[in-house]
C-alpha positions in Angstrom: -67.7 56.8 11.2 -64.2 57.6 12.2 -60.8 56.0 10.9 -57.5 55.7 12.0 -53.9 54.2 11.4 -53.3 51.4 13.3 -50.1 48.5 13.0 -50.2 44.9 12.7 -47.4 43.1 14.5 -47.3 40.0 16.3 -50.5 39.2 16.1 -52.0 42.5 17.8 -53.3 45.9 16.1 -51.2 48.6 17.3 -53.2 51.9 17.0 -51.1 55.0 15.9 -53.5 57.0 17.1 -56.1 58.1 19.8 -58.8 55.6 19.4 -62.1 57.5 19.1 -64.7 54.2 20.6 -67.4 54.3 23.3 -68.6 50.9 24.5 -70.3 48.9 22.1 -68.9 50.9 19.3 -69.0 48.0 15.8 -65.4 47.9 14.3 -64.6 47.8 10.9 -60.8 46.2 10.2 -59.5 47.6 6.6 -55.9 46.4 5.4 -54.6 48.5 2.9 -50.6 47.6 2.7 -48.2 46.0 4.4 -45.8 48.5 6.9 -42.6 48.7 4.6 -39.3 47.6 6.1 -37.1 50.6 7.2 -34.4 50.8 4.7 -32.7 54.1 6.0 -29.4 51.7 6.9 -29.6 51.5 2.8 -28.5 55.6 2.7 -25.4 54.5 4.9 -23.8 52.7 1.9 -24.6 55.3 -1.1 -21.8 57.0 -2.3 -19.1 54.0 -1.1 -17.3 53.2 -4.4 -16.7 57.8 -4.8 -13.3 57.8 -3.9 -9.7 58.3 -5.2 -9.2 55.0 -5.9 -12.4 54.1 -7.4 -12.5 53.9 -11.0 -15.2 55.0 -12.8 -16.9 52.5 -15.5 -16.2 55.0 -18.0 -12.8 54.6 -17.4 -12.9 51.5 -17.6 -13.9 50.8 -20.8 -11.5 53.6 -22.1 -9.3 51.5 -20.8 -10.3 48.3 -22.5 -10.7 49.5 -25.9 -7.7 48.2 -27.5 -7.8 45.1 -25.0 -8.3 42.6 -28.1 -5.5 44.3 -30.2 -3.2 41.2 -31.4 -5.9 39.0 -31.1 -7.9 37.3 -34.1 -11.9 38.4 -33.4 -14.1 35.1 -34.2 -17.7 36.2 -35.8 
């Protein structure tokens, strides 16, 4: 019994590999996930908000602290 990887797309098994049959050979199809999108694109964006003018959430809320000062707080 031998096993390889193989891809389902468009309606056709894609083998990644050399495909070890002689004629007659029984085939047994297993799924066992579905091919994962490529999110490398994803990496492109991390990091876009670092910058001089980015302000951080901490500083933020530093910055808010006092933002209801003059105002009567309803419970």
């Amino acid at each position: 019994m031998n096993a390889i990887k193989a891809i389902y797309e468009n309606g056709t098994l894609k083998p990644l590999e050399q495909v070890p049959l002689r004629e007659g050979s029984e085939v047994l199809i297993t799924i066992i996930e579905t091919k994962k999108k490529d999110q490398s694109k994803l990496l492109d964006f991390f990091g876009i908000w670092k910058g001089e003018n980015a302000i951080d959430l901490d500083q933020i809320m530093k910055d808010r602290e006092n933002c209801s000062l003059g105002r009567p707080e309803i419970d």
